[in-house]
C-alpha positions as CSV (number, residue, x, y, z in Angstrom):
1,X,7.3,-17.7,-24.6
2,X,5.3,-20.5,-26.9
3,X,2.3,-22.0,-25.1
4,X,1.1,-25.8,-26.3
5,X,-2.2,-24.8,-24.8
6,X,-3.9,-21.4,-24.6
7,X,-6.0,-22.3,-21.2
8,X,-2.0,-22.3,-20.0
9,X,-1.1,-19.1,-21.1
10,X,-4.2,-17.4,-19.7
11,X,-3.6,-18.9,-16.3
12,X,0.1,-18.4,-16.5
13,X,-0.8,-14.6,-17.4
14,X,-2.9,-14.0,-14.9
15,X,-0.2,-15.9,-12.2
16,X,2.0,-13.6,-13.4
17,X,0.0,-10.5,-12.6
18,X,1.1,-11.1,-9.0
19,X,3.5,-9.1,-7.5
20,X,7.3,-10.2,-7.6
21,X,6.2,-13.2,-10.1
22,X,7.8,-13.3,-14.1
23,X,6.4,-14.9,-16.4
24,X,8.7,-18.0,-15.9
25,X,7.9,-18.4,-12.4
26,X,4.3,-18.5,-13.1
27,X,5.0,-21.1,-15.5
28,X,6.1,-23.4,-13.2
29,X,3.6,-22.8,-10.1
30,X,1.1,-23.2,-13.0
31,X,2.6,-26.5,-13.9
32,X,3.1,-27.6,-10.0
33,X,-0.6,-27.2,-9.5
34,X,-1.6,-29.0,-12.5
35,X,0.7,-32.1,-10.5
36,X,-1.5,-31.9,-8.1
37,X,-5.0,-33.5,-6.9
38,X,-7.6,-31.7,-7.9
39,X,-8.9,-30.9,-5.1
40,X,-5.8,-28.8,-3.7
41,X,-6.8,-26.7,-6.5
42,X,-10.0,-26.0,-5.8
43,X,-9.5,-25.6,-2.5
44,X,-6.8,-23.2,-3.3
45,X,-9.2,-21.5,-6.3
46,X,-12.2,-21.6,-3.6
47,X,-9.9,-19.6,-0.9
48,X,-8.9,-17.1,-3.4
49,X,-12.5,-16.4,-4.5
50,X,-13.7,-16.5,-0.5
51,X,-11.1,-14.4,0.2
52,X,-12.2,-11.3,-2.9
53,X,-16.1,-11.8,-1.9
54,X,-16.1,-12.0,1.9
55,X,-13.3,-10.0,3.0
56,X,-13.7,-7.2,5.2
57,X,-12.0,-3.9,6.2
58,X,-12.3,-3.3,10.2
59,X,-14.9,-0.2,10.2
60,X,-12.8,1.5,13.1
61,X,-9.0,0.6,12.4
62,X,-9.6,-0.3,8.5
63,X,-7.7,-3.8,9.0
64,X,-8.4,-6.6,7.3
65,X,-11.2,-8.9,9.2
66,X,-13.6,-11.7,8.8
67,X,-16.3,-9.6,10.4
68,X,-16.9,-5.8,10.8
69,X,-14.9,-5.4,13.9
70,X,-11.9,-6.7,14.0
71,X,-10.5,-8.8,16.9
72,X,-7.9,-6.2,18.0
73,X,-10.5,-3.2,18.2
74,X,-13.4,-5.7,19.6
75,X,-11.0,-6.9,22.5
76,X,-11.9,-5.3,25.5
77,X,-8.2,-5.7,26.8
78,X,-7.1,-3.3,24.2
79,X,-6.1,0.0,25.0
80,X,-8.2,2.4,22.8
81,X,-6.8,5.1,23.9
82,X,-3.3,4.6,22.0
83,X,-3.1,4.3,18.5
84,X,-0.7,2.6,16.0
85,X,-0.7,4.6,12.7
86,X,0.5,2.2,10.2
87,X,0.7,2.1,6.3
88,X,-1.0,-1.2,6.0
89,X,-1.9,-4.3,7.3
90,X,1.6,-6.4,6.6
91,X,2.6,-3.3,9.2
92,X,-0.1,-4.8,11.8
93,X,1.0,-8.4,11.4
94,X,4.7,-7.1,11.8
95,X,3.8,-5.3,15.2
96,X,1.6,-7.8,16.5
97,X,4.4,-10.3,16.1
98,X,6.6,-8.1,18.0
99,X,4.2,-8.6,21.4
100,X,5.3,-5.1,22.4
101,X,1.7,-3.1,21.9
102,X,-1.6,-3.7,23.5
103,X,-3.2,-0.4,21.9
104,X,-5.7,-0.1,18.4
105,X,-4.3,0.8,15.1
106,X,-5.3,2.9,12.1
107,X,-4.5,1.3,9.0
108,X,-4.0,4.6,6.4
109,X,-3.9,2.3,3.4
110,X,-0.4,4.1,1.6
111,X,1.3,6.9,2.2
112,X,1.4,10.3,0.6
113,X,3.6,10.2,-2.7
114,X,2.9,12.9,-5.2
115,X,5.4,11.3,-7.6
116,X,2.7,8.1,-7.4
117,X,-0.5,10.3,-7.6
118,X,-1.2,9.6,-3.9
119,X,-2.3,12.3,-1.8
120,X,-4.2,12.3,1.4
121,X,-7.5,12.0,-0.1
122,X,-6.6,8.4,-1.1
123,X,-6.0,7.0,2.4
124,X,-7.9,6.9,5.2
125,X,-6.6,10.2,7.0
126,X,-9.9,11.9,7.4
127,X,-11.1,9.0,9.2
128,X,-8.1,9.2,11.2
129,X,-8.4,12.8,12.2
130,X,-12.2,12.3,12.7
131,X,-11.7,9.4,15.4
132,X,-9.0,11.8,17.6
133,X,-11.3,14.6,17.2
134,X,-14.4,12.4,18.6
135,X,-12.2,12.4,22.0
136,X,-10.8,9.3,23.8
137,X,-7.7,9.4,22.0
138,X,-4.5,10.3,24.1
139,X,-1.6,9.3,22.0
140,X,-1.1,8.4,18.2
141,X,2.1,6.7,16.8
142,X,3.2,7.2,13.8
143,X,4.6,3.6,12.5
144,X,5.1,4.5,9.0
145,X,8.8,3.2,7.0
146,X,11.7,5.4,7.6
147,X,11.3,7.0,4.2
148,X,10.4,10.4,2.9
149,X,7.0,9.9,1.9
150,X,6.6,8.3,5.4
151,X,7.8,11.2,6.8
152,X,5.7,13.3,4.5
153,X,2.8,11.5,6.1
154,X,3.7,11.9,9.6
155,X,4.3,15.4,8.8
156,X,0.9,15.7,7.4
157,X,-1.1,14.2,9.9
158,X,0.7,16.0,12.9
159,X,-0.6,19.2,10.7
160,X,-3.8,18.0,10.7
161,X,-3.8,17.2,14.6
162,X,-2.3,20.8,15.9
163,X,-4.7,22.4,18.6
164,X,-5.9,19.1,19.4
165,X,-5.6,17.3,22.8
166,X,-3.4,14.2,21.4
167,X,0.3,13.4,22.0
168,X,2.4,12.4,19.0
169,X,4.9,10.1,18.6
170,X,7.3,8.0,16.3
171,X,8.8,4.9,16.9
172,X,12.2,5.0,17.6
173,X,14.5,4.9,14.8
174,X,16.4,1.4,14.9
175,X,14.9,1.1,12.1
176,X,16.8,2.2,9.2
177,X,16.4,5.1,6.6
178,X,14.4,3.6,4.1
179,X,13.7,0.1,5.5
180,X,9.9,-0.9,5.2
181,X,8.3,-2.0,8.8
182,X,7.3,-5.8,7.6
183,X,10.8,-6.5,7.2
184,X,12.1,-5.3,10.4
185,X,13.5,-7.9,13.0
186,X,10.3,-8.9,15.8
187,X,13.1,-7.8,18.3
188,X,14.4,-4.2,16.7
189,X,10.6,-3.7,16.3
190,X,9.8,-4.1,19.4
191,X,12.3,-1.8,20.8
192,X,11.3,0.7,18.7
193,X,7.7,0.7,19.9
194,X,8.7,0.6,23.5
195,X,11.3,3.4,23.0
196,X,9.1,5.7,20.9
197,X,10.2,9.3,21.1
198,X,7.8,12.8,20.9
199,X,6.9,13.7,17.1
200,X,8.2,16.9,17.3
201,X,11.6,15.9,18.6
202,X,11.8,13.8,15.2
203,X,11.2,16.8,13.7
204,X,14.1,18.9,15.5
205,X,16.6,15.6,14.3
206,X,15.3,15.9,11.2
């Protein structure tokens, strides 16, 4: 692709950098916002750089927040004793939507994939298995995709958790085999949180 201008190719490059965006798509989002007043585009530019230098990860749950406690772990309404294990924080959004859970969640950042390079050091599954053994915690479930390095991870944690005074379980399995959570129907969702089944009777099905 020819470039009149080099300041275009370097921000159609790094538009393209993005995930799910080519090259040809960056060119025209890069052309739409040069159509535009400037100041959309700074605001936009000002969000973005707002966003990398002042964002912050929920020091109990590991979601995304503007301070250090999140709103869902700082809501006294929220039951602390029940915890959402998710992947990441599109999961949280997705549940949330669903109005079916009032508990906390633990965002593990991934899952365990050895073909990626992933293993349980790079999520947050010490912390995880730290907060159940500091007490208070009567039930973790596992809300990972229907995949197996989802199940992997489930697998892995309820390893992790054996002797320990915690129930386990998964949410039920409308969802498909292979589907990821965040795309998931608010209603099938839902269900699946509500209907949640033991761990270890996944296991037997498995």
């Amino acid at each position: 692709m020819e470039f009149s201008s080099k300041l275009l190719e370097n921000a159609v490059y790094e538009v393209s950098q993005l995930p799910g965006i080519g090259k040809r798509t960056a060119l025209r989002l890069v052309l739409h916002l040069l159509k535009q007043p400037e100041q959309q585009t700074y605001h936009l530019a000002n969000a973005l750089v707002k966003l990398k230098d002042e964002i912050n990860f929920c020091k109990n749950c590991h979601n995304i927040s503007d301070t250090e406690t999140c709103e869902i772990c700082a809501n006294p309404k929220r039951d602390s004793s029940i915890i959402c294990v998710v992947e990441d924080v599109r999961d949280v959004m997705a549940i949330e939507n669903t109005s079916q859970f009032q508990g906390h969640y633990h965002v593990l950042g991934g899952k365990i994939s050895p073909m990626e390079g992933v293993g349980p050091q790079d999520l947050t599954i010490p912390a995880l298995v730290t907060k159940v053994k500091g007490g208070g915690v009567k039930e973790l479930i596992f809300a990972l995709s229907a995949s197996m390095e989802g199940d992997t991870t489930n697998f892995y944690i309820y390893k992790q958790l054996e002797g320990l005074q915690v129930a386990t379980s998964t949410i039920a399995r409308g969802i498909a085999v292979g589907d990821e959570l965040e795309y998931a129907d608010e209603v099938t969702l839902g269900r699946s949180i509500l209907h949640r089944v033991p761990f270890e009777s996944s296991l037997k099905s498995n």
